[in-house]
Structures are given as C-alpha cells and as structure tokens.
C-alpha angles and dihedrals in degrees: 000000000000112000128170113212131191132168110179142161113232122197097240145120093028090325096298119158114264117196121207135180132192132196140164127224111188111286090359127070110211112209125178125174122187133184142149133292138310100261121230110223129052111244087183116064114140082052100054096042089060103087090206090060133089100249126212131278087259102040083050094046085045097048091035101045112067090209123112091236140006118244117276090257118031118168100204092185096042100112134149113195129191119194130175132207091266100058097259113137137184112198130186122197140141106254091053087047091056094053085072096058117114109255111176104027141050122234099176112063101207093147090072084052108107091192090050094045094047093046110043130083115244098252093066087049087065101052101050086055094070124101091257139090101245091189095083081231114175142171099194117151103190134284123278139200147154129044095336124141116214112198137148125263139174089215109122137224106247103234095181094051085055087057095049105104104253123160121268116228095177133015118175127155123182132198103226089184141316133200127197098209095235092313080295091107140322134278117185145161111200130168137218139188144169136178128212136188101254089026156350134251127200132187115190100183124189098195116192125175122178103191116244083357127066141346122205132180124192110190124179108188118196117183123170123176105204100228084081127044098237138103119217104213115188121195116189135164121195115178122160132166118295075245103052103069105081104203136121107285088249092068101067089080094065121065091194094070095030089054106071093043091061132092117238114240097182137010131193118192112193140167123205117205125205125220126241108283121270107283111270127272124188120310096018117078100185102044086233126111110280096191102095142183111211 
C-alpha cells in the first residue's frame, strides 16, 4: 500500500484553515481538499479592485458567476480531483457547479403556484421574479480535462456489485454549497466518494425542495473498476410535484428515501475514456504509476 498523506493548513479564504488529503490507487491519485465558507464580505478591496491583482475568492466567485446573488453556503476549497496516469482529470468543485445555473430564464414556474404566492412574504416575491433561477439548480456532472474521451454508451452501472461488501480504503463527502430558500426549503450540491479495492464509486448529488411545491433530485453517478480504463458516468434528473410523493412528512428532508419514489425526466449514459499513460521516465517502464494500492 503506498498512500500520501497531508494534512495542512493553507492561507486562504481570510486565513482559515484548509484540510487535504492525497492518496494513490493504482494508476489514479485521489486528491480531496475542505474549508469553511465563502465569506461574504470582501476584506480586500483595494486588491481586487485593482484589475491587475489576483482578487479574492469572492470577488472571483461574484465577477465569474452571471447570478444576482451566491447561495447562502458556498465551500470554495471543498474539491475532489481525480487524476489518472495520463493526465486525464475529472475535478468537482462549487464554482464550476454554479456555472451551470440558469441566469436569464425560469424554469420553475412558482409564480403560477396559489399555495407559494399566499404563503410567502413580499420580499421573496421579488426575488423569484428575477431573471434568475433562484433555486441554485444544476446538472453539472463534474469537470473534466486532459486526454479523456466522452462518448455515449448503453453499458450500465452495476448497481448490485455496488451493494456486494467489499472493503473501503477511502470514504470522503463534501458539501459544495447549500441555500435555504429563504427557510421556505433546501437547495444543496454534495459529493461522495469511495474507493475500493477493485473500484471507485463516486455520487455527485444537486438536492432541491420547495416546500408544498415542488422535490428534484440531480444525481451524476461515476463508477470505474480498475481493471479498463474507462470511467461510467450516469446523469439523471427526477422532480414531481411536492404531492405526489406520498411518504411520512419526516422524509422530505432525505433524498435517499424521496429518490426512488420519484419518476426520471431525463437520463444521460456516458463512457470516458482515458488516454495511454505518459510516456515512461526512468523507474517507471510503463509510464504508468507504479505506486499501487492493491
């Protein structure tokens, strides 16, 4: 077993303490980093006004992101990287989730909703009127670079071998942000991963609840067994009415239970493909990592 560990503390995000961990599994290192939240004022403003400088990670979340306002929670330094021998990577982290949120349209139509309308203060009527999806909803299925191939497939995620006992070499889930609603729901992207011995396994969930309207759940699967050298990756999006989930009131809060009861409005079946190894240097004959946990 060869494992790299590092716990450090990085000066970022007003010198809070940031944690990371590093490990290698066979031809893949597995590298995760968490902190604390986005904060939400700028205690650098001479520096970030000046165009020339290196801004913040707000003022970079604020300038990158084309939405009025961020979600309530945002972890800036809360990434998970994969990254084979060959230079191929998939990453996961917030700001690139965000991208992916709706700016210019609505595509949920609250406003239509009798119950919403009656219910909620006139403050939060304003704001869902913006061109702006307010929900924080996002399909985004991870961020991908290097020499990696996307193409479809009919290949299949095999749910029952994920459910075979098998030890877990590594376990790690991050929260990438989250948004009460205006304590009217819950709108949150989270991360998990675990590593086998034969495989990984990774969940990248988008949760949304409107309360008494509406339930979504956004779920990107990846699973890689490392005897190929692809990557399944699974999109799916399930939403129904807040109604039409028929389950005990203490159960909305756990996408776990509401998922299976909910019906798939779209699903994206994909393969990734990763590249030959880098070409070998010295001490290593295949070009691939020969530091290997087995």
């Amino acid at each position: 077993m060869s494992t790299v560990n590092q716990f450090k503390g990085e000066i970022d995000i007003q010198r809070l303490p940031v944690n990371s961990e590093e490990h290698i599994f066979h031809d893949w290192v597995v590298k995760y980093k968490k902190s604390h939240i986005l904060h939400s004022i700028c205690a650098t403003t001479e520096k970030c006004n000046d165009v020339s400088q290196e801004p913040c990670l707000l003022c970079l979340y604020t300038r990158t992101l084309d939405i009025p306002h961020l979600p309530e929670m945002v972890f800036p330094n809360n990434i998970l990287t994969l990254t084979h021998a060959s230079g191929g990577q998939i990453e996961f982290n917030a700001l690139d989730a965000l991208k992916t949120v709706a700016n210019g349209k609505l595509p949920i139509k609250v406003a239509c909703s009798e119950e919403w309308n009656e219910s909620r203060p006139p403050e939060l009527l304003k704001e869902k009127i913006k061109p702006f999806d307010w929900t924080f909803s996002n399909d985004y299925k991870g961020t991908i670079a290097g020499p990696v191939t996307v193409t479809p497939t009919d290949e299949r995620i095999d749910i029952e071998r994920l459910k075979e006992k098998e030890k877990i070499l590594f376990y790690q889930e991050l929260m990438l942000y989250e948004d009460e609603l205006h304590d009217n729901g819950i709108s949150s992207c989270t991360i998990k991963i675990r590593v086998m011995p034969s495989s990984f396994f990774i969940l990248l969930r988008f949760f949304l609840r409107v309360d008494n309207v509406m339930l979504r759940v956004n779920d990107t699967r990846l699973f890689h067994d490392f005897t190929t050298d692809y990557v399944l990756r699974e999109f799916t999006n399930k939403e129904c009415g807040f109604g039409d989930v028929q389950l005990p009131l203490n159960v909305f809060g756990n996408p776990n239970a509401l998922s299976p009861h909910m019906p798939i409005r779209t699903a994206l079946y994909e393969k990734l493909t990763f590249g030959a190894c880098n070409p070998p240097t010295e001490g290593d004959q295949d070009g691939c990592s020969t530091s290997k946990i087995e």
